[in-house]
C-alpha positions in Angstrom: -9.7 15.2 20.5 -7.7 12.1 19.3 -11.0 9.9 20.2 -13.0 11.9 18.1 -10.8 12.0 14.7 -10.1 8.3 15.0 -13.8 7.7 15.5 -14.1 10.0 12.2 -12.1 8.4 10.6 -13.4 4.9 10.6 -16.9 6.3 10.1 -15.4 7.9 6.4 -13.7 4.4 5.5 -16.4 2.4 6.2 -19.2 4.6 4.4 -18.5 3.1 1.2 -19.8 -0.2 2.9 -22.6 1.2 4.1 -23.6 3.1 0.7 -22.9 -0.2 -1.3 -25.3 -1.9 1.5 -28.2 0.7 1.4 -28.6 0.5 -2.1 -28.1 -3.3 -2.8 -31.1 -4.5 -4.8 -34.0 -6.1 -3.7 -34.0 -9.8 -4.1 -37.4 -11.1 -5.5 -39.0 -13.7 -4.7 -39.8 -17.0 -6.9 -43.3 -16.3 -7.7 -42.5 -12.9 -8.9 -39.7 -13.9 -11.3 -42.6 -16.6 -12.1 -45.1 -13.6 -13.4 -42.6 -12.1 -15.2 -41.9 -15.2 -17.5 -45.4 -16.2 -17.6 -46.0 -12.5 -19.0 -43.3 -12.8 -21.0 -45.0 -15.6 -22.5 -47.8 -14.1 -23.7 -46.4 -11.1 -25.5 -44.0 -13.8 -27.6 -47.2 -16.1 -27.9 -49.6 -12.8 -29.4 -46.6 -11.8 -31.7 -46.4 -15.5 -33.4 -50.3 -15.3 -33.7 -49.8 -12.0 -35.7 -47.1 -13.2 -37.8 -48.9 -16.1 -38.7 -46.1 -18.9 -37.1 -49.2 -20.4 -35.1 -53.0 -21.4 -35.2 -55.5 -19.5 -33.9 -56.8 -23.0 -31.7 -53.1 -23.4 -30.6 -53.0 -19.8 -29.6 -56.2 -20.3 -27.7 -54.8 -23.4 -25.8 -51.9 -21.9 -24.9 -52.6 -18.8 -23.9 -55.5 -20.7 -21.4 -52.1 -22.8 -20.0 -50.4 -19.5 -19.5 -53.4 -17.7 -17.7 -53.9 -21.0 -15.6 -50.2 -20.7 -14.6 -50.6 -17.0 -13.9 -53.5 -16.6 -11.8 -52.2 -19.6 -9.4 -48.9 -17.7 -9.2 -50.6 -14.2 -8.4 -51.3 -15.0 -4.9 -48.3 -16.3 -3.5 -46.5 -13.6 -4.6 -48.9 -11.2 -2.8 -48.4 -13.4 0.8 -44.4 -13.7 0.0 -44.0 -10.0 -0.8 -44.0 -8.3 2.8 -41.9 -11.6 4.0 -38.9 -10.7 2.1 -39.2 -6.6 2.8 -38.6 -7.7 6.8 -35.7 -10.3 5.5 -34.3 -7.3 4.0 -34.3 -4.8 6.7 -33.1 -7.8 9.3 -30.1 -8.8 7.0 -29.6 -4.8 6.8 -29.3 -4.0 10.5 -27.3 -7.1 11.2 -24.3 -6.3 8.7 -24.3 -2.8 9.2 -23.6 -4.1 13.4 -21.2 -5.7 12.2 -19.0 -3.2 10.2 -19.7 -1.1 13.3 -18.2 -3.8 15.5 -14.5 -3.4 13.3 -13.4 0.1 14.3 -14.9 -0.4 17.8 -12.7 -3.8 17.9 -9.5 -1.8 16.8 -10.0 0.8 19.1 -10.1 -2.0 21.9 -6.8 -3.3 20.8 -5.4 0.0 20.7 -6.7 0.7 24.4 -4.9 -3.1 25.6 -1.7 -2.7 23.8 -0.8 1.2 22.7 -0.5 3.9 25.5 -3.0 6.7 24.4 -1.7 9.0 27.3 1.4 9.5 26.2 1.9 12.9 24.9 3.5 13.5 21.5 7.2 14.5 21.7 7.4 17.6 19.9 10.1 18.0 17.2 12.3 20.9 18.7 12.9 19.0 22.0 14.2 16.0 19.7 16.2 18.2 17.7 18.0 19.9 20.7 19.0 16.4 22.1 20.3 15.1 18.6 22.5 18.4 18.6 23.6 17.7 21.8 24.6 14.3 21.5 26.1 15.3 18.2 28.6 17.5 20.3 29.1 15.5 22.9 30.9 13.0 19.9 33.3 15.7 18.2 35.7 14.7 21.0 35.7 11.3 20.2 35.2 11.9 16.7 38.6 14.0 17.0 40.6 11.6 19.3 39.9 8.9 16.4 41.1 11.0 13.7 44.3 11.7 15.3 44.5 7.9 16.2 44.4 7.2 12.5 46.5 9.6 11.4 49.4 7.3 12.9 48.6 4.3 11.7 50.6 3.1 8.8 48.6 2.6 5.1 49.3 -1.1 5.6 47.9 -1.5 8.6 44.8 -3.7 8.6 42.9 -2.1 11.6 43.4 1.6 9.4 40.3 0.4 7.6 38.2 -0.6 10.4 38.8 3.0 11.2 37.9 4.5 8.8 34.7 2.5 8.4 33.8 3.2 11.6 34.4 6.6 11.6 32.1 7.1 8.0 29.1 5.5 10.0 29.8 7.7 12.9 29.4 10.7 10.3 26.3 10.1 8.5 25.1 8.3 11.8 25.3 12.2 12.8 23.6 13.2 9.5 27.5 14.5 8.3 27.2 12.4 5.1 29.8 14.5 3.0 32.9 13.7 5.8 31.4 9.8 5.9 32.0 9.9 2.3 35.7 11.1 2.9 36.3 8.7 5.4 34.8 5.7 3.4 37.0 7.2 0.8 40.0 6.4 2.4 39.4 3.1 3.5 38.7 2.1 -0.2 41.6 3.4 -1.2 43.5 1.4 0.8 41.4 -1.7 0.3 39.0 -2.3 -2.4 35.7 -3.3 -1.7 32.7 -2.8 -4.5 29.7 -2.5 -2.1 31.6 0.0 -0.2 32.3 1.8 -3.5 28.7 1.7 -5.0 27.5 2.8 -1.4 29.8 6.0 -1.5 28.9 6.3 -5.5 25.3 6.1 -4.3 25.6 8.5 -1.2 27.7 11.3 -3.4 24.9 11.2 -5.4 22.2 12.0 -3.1 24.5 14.6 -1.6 25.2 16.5 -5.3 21.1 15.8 -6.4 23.2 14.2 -9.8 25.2 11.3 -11.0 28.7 13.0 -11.5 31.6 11.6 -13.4 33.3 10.5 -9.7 30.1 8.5 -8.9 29.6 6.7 -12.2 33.2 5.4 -12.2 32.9 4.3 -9.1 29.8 2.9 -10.0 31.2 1.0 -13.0 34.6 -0.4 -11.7 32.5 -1.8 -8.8 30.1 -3.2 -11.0 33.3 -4.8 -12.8 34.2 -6.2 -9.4 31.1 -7.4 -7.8 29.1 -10.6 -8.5 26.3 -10.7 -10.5 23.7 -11.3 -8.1 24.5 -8.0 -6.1 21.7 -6.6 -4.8 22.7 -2.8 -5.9 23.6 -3.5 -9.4 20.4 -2.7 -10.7 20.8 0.8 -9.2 24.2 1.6 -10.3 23.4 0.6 -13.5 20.1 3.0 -13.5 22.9 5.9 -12.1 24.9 5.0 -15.2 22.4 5.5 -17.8 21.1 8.8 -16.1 24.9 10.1 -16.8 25.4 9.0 -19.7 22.0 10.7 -20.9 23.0 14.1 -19.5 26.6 13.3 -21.2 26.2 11.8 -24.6 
């Protein structure tokens, strides 16, 4: 089945190519474009013999030169003309092999590096095992709290803590008790990416910009360098607030 919609599907995206290719003019040949002008010449010759701009002997002579011209063109366009038909048709069948040749050449390279065997993991297996994983952590998630909890606001490695334990949270998909932790660990040492990144993540979690997040946002705007690579957010989240609160 998976054979048969990826064959599909490369059929659809390349039948643009081959509409473009069917209905690509003709190309004509020299002694065709040849009659044309040579025509051409004799309507604009008869319509300056009507208006007078030339002599009927000049009209004569011309129009003789013109004929000349056209009669010894008239054959070789008859010989050419079932030439360039089978050029046509060749050059036809030789590109349209060739755009056949691309999605049988990716399919190749999907058969010598992917694994097409493989079965798709379904979603609800996946889900289980995230859940389970995410239990096995709460003791561990637990045992750090408490381990903080004696640590002293000076001490340095209080921070680390706390940073570690806000990754391990949204890690987990718990993004409001990351934001607590993070929380804490600015509070006892300022840091404006870590402050735009909780600004930012509150955010998400609210679906708003709320007054929390925009000071945040600004005082680590105030604090950060100017070539920070979030400042063109927070100061997108700042004029969304301050539209919703003039």
């Amino acid at each position: 089945m998976l054979w048969i919609v990826i064959i599909l599907f490369s059929l659809l995206c390349l039948l643009p190519c081959w509409i473009t290719l069917y209905k690509a003019p003709t190309v004509t040949n020299a002694q065709q474009s040849a009659l044309r002008v040579y025509q051409s010449q004799l309507k604009e010759l008869k319509n300056d013999l009507e208006h007078g701009l030339i002599l009927k002997t000049e009209y004569d002579q011309a129009q003789l030169e013109i004929q000349r011209r056209l009669l010894k063109s008239d054959p070789s366009s008859a010989t050419t003309a079932p030439l360039q038909s089978v050029l046509s048709t060749s050059g036809f069948v030789a590109i349209a092999l060739g755009l056949l040749c691309i999605p049988m050449a990716a399919m190749g390279l999907y058969i010598m590096n992917g694994v097409p065997a493989l079965p798709a993991a379904p979603l609800a297996p996946r889900m289980a095992e995230q859940e389970e994983m995410n239990q096995k952590i709460v003791p561990y998630i637990e045992q750090l709290k408490a381990k903080l909890t004696t640590l002293s606001v000076m001490n340095p490695k209080r921070v680390e803590g706390y940073l570690l334990l806000g990754k391990i949270e949204a890690s987990r998909g718990n993004l409001p008790a990351a934001v607590v932790a993070w929380k804490e660990a600015l509070n006892q040492q300022y840091d404006p990416n870590l402050a735009a990144q909780i600004a930012e993540l509150q955010t998400q979690i609210e679906g708003k910009v709320s007054t929390d997040s925009v000071n945040l946002f600004r005082k680590a705007l105030e604090a950060a360098p100017q070539d920070a690579p979030w400042r063109a957010l927070a100061e997108q989240r700042i004029t969304q607030y301050e539209k919703t609160h003039p």
